[in-house]
OpenMM code with the backbone's topology and positions (N, CA, C; nanometers):
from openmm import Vec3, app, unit

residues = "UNK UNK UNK UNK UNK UNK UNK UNK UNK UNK UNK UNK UNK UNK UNK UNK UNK UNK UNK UNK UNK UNK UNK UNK UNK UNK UNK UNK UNK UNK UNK UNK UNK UNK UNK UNK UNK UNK UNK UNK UNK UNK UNK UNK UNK UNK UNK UNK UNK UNK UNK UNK UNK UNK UNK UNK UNK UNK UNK UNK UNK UNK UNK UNK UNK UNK UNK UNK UNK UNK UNK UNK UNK UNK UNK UNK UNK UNK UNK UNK UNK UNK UNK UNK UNK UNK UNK UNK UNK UNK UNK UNK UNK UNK UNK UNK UNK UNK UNK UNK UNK UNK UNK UNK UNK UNK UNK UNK UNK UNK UNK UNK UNK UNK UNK UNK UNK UNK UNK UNK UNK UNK UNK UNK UNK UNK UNK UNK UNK UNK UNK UNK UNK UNK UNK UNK UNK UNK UNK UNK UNK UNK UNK UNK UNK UNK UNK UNK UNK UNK".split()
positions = [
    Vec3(9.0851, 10.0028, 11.4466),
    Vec3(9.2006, 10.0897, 11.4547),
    Vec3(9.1775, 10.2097, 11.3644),
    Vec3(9.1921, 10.3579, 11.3838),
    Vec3(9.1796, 10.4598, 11.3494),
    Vec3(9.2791, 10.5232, 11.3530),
    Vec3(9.3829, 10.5916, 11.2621),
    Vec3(9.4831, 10.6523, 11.2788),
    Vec3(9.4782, 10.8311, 11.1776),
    Vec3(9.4572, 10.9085, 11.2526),
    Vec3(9.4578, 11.0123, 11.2315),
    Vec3(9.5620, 11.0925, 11.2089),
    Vec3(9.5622, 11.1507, 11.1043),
    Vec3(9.6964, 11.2403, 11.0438),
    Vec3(9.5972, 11.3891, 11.0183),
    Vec3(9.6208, 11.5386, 11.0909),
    Vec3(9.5598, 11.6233, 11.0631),
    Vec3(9.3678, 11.6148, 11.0301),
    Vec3(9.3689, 11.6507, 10.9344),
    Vec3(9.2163, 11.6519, 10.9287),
    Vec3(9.1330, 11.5314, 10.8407),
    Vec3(9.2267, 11.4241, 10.7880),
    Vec3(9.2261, 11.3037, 10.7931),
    Vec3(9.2455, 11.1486, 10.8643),
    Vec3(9.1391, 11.0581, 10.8576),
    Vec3(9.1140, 10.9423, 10.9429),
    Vec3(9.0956, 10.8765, 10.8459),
    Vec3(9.2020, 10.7640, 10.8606),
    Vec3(9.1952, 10.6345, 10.8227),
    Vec3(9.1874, 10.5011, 10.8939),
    Vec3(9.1573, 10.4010, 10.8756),
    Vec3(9.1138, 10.2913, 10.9297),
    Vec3(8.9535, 10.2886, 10.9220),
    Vec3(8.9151, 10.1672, 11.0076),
    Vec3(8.7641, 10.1206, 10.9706),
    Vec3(8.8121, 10.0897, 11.1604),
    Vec3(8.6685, 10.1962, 11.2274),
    Vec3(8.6175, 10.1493, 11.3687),
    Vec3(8.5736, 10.0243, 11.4059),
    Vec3(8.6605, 9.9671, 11.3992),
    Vec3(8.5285, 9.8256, 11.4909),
    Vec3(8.6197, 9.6989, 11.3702),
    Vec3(8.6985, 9.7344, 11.2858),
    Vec3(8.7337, 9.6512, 11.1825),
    Vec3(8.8101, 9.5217, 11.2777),
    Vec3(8.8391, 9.3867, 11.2045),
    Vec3(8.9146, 9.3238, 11.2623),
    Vec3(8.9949, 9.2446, 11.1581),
    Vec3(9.1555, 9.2803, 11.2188),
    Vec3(9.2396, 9.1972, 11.1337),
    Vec3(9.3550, 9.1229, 11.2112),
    Vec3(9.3754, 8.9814, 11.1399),
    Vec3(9.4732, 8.9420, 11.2357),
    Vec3(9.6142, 8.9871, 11.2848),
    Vec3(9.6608, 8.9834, 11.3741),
    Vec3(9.7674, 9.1514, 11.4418),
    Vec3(9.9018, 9.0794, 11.3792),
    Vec3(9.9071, 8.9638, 11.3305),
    Vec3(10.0317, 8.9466, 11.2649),
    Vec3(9.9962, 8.9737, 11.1064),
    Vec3(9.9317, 8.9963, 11.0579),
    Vec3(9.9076, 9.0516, 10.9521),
    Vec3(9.9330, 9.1669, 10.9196),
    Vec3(9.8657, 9.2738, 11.0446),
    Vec3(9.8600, 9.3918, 11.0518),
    Vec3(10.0550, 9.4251, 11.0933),
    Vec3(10.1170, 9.3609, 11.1589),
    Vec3(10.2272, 9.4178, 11.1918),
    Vec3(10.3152, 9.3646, 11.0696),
    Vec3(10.2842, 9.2726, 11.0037),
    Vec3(10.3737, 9.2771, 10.8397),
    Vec3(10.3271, 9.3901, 10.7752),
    Vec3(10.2161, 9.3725, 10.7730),
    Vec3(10.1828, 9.5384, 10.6502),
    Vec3(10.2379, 9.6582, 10.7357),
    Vec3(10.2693, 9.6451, 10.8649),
    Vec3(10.3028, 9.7728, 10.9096),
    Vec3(10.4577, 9.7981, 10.8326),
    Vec3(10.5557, 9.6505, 10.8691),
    Vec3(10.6663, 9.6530, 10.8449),
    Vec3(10.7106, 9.6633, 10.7178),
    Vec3(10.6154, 9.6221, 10.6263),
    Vec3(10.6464, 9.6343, 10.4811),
    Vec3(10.6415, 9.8004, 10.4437),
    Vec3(10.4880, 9.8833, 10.4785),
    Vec3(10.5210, 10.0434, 10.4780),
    Vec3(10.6526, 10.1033, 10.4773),
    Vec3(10.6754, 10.0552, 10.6742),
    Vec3(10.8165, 10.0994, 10.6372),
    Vec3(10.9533, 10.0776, 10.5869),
    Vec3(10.9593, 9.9742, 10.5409),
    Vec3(11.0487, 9.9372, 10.4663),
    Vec3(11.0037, 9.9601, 10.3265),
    Vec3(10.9301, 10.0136, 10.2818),
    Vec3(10.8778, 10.0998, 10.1766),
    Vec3(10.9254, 10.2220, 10.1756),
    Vec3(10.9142, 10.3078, 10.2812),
    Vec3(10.9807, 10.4458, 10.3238),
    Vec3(11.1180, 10.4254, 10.2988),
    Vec3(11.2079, 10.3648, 10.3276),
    Vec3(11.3285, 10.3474, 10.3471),
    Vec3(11.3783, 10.2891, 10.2155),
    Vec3(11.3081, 10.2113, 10.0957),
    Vec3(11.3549, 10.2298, 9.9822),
    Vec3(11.3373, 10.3568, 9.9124),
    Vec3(11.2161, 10.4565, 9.9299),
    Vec3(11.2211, 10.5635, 9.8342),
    Vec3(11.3496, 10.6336, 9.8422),
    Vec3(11.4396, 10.5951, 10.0219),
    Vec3(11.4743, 10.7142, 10.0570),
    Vec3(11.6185, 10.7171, 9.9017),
    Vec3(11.6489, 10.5796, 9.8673),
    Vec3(11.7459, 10.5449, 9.7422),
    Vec3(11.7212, 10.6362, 9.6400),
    Vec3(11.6072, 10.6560, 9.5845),
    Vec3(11.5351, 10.7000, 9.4849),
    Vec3(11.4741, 10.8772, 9.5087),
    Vec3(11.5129, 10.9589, 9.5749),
    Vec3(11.4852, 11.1081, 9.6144),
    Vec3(11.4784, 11.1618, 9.4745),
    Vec3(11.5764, 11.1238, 9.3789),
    Vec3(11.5626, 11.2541, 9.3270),
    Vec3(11.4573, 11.2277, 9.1868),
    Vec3(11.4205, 11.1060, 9.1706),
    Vec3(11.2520, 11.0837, 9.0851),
    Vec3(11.1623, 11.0914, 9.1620),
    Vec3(11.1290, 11.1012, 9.2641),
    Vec3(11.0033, 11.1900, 9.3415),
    Vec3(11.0246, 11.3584, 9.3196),
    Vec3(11.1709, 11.3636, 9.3691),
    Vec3(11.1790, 11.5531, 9.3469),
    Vec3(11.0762, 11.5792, 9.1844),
    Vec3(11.1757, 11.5126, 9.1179),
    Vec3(11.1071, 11.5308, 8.9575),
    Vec3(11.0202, 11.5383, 8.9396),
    Vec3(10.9000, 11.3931, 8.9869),
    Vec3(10.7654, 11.4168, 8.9804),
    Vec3(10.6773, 11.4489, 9.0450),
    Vec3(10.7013, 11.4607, 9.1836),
    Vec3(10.6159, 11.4860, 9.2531),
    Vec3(10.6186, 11.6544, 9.3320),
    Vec3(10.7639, 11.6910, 9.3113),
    Vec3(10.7625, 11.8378, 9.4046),
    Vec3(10.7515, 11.9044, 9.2877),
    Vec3(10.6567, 11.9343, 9.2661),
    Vec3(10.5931, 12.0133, 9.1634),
    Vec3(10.4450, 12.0981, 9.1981),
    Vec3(10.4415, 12.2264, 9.1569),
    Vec3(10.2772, 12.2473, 9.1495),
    Vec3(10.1900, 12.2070, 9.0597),
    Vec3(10.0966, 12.1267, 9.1057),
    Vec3(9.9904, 12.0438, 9.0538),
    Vec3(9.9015, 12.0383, 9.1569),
    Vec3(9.7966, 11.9880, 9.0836),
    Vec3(9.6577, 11.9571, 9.1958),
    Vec3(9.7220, 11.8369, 9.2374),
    Vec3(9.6470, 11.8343, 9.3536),
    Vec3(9.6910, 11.6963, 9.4647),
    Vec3(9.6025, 11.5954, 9.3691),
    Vec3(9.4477, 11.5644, 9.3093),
    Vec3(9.4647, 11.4976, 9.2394),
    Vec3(9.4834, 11.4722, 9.1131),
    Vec3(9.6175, 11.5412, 9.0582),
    Vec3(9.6929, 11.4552, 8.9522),
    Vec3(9.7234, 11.3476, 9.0313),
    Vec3(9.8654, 11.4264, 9.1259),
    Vec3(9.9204, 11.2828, 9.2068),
    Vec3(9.8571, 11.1667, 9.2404),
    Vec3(9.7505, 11.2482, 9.3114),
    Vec3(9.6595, 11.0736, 9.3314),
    Vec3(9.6767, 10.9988, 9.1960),
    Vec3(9.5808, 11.0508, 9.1084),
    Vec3(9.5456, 10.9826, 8.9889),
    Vec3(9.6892, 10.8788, 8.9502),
    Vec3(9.7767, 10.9789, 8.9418),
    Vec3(9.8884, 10.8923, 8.8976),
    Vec3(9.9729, 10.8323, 8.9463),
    Vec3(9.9461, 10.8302, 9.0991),
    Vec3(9.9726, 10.6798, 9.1930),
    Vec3(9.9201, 10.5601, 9.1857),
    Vec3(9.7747, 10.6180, 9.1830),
    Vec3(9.6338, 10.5353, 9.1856),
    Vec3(9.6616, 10.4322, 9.0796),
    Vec3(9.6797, 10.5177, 8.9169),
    Vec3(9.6850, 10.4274, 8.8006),
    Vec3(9.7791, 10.3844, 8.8010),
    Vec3(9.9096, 10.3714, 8.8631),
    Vec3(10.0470, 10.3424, 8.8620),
    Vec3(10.0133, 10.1861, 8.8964),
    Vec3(9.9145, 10.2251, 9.0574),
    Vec3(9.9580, 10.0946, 9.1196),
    Vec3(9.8422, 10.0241, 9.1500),
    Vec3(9.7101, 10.0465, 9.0605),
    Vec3(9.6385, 9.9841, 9.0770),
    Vec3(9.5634, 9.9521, 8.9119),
    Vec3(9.6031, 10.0261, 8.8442),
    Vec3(9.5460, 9.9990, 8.6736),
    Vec3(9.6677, 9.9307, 8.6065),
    Vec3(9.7748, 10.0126, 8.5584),
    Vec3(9.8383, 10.0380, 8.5189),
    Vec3(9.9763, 9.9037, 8.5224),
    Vec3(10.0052, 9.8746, 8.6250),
    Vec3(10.1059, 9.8084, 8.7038),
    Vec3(10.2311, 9.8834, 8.7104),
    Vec3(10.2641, 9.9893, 8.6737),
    Vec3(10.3662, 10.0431, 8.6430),
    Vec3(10.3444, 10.1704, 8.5991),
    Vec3(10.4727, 10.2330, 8.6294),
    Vec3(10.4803, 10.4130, 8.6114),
    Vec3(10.4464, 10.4017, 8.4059),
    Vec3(10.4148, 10.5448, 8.4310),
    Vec3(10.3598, 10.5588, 8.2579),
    Vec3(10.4916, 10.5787, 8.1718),
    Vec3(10.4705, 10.5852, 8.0452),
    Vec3(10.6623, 10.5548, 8.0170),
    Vec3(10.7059, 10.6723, 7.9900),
    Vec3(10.6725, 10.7739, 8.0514),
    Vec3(10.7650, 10.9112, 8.0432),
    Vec3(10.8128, 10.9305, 8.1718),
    Vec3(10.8030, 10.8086, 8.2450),
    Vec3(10.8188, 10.8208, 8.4248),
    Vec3(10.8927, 10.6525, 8.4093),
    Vec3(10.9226, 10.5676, 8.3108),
    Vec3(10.9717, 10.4695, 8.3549),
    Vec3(11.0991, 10.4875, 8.3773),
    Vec3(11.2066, 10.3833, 8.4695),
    Vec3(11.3226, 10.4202, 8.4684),
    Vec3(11.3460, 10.4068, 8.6299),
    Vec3(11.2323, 10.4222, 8.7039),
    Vec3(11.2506, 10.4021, 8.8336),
    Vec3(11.3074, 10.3027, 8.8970),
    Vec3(11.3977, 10.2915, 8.9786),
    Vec3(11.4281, 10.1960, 9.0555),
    Vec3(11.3072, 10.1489, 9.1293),
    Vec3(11.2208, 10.2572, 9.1823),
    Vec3(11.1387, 10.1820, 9.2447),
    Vec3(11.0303, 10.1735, 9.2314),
    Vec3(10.9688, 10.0640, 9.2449),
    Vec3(10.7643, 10.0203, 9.1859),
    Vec3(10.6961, 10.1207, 9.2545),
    Vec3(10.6017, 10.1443, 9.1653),
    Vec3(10.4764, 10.2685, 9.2367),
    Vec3(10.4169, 10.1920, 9.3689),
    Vec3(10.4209, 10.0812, 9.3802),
    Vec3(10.3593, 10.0402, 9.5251),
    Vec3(10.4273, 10.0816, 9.6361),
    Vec3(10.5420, 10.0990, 9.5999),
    Vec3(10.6375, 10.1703, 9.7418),
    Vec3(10.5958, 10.2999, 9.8027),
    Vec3(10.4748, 10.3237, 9.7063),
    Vec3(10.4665, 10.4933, 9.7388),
    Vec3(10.3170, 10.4681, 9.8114),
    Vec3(10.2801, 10.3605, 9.8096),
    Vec3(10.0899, 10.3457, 9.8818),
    Vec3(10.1647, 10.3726, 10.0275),
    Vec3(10.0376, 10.4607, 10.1008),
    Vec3(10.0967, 10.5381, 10.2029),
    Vec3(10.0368, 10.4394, 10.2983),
    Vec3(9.9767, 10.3522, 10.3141),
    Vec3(9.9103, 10.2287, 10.4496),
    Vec3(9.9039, 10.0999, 10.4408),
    Vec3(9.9039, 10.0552, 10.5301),
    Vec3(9.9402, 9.8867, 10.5383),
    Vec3(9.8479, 9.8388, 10.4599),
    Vec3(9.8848, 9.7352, 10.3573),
    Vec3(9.8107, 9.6661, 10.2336),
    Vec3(9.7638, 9.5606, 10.2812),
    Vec3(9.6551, 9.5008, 10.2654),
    Vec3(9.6180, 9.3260, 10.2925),
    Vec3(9.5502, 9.2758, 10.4203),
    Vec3(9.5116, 9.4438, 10.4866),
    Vec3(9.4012, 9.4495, 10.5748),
    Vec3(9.3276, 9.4909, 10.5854),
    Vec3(9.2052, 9.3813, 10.6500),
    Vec3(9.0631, 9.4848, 10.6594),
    Vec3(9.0588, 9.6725, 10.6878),
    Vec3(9.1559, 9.6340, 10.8127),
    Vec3(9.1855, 9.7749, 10.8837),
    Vec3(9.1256, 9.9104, 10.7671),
    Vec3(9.2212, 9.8835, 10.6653),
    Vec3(9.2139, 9.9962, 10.5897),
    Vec3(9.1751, 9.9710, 10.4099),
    Vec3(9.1141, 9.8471, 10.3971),
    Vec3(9.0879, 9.8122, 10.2547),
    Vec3(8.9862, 9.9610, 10.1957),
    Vec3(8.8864, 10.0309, 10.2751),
    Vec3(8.8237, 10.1420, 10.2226),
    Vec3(8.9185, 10.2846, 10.2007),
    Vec3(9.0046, 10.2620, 10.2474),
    Vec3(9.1195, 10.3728, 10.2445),
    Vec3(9.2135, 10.4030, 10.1226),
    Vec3(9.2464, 10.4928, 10.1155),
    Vec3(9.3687, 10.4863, 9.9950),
    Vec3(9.4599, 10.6441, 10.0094),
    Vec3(9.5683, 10.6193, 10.0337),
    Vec3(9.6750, 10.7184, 10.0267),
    Vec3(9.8142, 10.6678, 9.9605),
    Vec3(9.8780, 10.7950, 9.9330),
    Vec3(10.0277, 10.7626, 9.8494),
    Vec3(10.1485, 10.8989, 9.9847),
    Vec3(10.2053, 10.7907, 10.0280),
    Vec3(10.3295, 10.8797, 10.0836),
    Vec3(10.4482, 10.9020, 9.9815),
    Vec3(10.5263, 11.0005, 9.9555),
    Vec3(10.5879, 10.9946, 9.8632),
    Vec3(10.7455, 11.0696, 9.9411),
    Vec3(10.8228, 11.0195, 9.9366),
    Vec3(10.9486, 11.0713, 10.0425),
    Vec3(11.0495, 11.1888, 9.9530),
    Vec3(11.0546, 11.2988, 9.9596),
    Vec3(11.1090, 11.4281, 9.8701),
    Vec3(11.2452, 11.4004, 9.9352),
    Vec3(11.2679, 11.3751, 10.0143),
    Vec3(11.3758, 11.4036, 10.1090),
    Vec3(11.4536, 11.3629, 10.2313),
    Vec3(11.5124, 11.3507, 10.2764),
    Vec3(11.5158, 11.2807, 10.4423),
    Vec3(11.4312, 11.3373, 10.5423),
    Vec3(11.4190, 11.4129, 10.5382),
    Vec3(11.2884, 11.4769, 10.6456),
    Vec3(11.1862, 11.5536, 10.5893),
    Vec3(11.1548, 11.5602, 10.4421),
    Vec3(11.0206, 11.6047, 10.3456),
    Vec3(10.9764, 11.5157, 10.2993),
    Vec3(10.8343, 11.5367, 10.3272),
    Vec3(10.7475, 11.4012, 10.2394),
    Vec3(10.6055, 11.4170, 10.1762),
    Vec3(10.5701, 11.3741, 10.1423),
    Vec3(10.3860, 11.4436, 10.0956),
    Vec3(10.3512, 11.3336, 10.0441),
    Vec3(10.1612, 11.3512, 10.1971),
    Vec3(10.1146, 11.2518, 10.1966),
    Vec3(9.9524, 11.2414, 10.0814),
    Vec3(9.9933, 11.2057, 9.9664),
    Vec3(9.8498, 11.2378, 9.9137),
    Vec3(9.7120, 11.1414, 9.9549),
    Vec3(9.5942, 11.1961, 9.9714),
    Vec3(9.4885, 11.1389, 9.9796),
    Vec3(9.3933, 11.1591, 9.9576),
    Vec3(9.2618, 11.1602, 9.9693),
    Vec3(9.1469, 11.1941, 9.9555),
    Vec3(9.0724, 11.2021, 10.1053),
    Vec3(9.0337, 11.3234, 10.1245),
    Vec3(8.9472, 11.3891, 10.2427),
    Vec3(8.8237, 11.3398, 10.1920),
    Vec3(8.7555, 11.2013, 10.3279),
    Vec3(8.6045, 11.1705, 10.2739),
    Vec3(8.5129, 11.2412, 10.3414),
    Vec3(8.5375, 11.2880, 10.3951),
    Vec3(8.4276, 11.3977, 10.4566),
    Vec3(8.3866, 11.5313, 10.3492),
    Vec3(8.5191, 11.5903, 10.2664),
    Vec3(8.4918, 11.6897, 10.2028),
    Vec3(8.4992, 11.6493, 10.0947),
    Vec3(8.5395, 11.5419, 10.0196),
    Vec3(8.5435, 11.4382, 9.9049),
    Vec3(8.6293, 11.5548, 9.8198),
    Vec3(8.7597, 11.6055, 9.8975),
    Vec3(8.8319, 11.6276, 9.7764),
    Vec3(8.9613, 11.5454, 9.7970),
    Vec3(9.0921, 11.5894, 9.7252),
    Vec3(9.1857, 11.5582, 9.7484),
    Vec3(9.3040, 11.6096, 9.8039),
    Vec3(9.4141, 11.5638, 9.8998),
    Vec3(9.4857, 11.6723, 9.9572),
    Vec3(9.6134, 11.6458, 9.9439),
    Vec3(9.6976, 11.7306, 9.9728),
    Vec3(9.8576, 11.6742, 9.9490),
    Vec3(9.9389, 11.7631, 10.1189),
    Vec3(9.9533, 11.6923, 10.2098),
    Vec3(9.9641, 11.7151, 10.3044),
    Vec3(10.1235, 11.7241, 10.3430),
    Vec3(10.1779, 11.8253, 10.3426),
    Vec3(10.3438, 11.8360, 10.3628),
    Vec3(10.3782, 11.7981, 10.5025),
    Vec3(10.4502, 11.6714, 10.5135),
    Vec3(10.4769, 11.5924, 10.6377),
    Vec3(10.6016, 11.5550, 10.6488),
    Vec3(10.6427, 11.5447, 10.7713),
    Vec3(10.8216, 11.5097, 10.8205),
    Vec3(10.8039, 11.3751, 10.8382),
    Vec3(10.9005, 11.2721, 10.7158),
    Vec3(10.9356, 11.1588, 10.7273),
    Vec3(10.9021, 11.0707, 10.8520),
    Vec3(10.9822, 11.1960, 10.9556),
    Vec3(11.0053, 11.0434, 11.0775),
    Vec3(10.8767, 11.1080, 11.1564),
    Vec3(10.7928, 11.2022, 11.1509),
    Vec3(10.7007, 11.1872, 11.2041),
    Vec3(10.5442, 11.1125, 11.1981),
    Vec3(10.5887, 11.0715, 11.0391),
    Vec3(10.5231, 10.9756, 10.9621),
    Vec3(10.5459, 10.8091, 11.0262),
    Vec3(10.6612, 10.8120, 10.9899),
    Vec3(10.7268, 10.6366, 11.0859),
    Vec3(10.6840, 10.6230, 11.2337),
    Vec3(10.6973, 10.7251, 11.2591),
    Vec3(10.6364, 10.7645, 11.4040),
    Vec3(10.5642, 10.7217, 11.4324),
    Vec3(10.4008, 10.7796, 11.3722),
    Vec3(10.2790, 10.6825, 11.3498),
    Vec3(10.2842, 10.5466, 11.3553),
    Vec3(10.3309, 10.5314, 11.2965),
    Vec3(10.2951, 10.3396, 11.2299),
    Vec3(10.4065, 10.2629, 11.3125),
    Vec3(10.5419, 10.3249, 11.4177),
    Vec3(10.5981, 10.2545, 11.4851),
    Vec3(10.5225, 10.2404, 11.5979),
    Vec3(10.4279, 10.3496, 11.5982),
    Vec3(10.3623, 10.3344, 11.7479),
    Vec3(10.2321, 10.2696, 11.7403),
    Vec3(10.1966, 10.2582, 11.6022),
    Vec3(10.1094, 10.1791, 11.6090),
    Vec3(10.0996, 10.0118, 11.5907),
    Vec3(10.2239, 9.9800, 11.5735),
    Vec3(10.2416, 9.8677, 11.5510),
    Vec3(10.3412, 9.8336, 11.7197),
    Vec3(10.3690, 9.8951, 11.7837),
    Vec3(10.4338, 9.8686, 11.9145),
    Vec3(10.2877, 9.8360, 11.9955),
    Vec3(10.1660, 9.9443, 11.9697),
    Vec3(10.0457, 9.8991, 12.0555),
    Vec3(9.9818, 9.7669, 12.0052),
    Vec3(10.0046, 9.7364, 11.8668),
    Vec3(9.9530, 9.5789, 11.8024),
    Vec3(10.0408, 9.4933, 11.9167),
    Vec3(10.1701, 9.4783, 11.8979),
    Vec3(10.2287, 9.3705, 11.9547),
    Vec3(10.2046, 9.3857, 12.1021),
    Vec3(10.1978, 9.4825, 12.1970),
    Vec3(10.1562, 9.4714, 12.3423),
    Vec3(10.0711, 9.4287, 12.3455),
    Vec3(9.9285, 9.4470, 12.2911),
    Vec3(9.8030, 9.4127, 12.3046),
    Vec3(9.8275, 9.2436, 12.2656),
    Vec3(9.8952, 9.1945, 12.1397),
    Vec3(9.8919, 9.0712, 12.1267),
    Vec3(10.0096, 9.0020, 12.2180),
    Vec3(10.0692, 9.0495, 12.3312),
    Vec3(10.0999, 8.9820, 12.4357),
    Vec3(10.0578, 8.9945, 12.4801),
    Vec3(9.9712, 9.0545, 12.5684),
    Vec3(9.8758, 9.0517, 12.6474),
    Vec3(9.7385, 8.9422, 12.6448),
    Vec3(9.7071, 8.9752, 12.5257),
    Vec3(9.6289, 8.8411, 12.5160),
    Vec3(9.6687, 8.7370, 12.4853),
    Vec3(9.7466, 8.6703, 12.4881),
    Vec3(9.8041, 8.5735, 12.4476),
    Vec3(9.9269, 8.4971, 12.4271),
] * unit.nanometer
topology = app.Topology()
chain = topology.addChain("A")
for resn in residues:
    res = topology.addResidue(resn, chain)
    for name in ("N", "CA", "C"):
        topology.addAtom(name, app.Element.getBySymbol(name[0]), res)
């Protein structure tokens, strides 16, 4: 599975994960989206800001993968830095991958990642539901395909 957002591709070609796996991590994402939406105005704070795209990384990255938690001039959040990993967790699909969606708004969002082709980092200004969009449709083609076979 390959899912392309602009001039970024994520997933692994040829990967295989089991499709009820893949459609929890889908469902957990978005129900990830839908808690930040509680929490808008500590993303406004930290994240709609000018900065290089990787600070943000960095300080998603260390949030939610060093760190366990926001740094303490950022604690206070209602919500855990894992809410902000932008792809389904706990599958092959995308274990080489790494992005942070971060929700500004009801229909503003910014998706940070790293471009591996140009090995930098990007911060990609994206509409919420065209984001859900993605991952509803990609998880509607998981479950057809797994009726179909089975």
């Amino acid at each position: 599975m390959l899912i392309s957002i602009e001039d970024l591709t994520f997933g692994e070609e040829g990967a295989v994960s089991v499709s009820g796996l893949m459609i929890g991590a889908i469902d957990d994402l978005l129900s990830n989206i839908e808690k930040q939406k509680i929490n808008i105005d500590f993303a406004r704070k930290v994240f709609d800001r000018k900065l290089p795209a990787a600070h943000f990384f960095q300080l998603l990255h260390d949030a939610c993968w060093k760190e366990g938690g926001w740094p303490k001039d950022l604690r206070g959040s209602e919500i855990a830095p894992a809410a902000y990993i932008g792809l389904p967790v706990g599958t092959e699909i995308f274990d080489a991958d790494e992005a942070y969606f971060v929700v500004l708004d009801l229909e503003r969002a910014i998706l940070f990642a790293k471009n591996k082709i140009e090995n930098e980092f990007v911060a990609l200004k994206m509409d919420v539901r065209d984001y859900v969009k993605i991952w509803e449709q990609a998880r509607a083609e998981i479950v057809l395909e797994k009726s179909q076979s089975g």
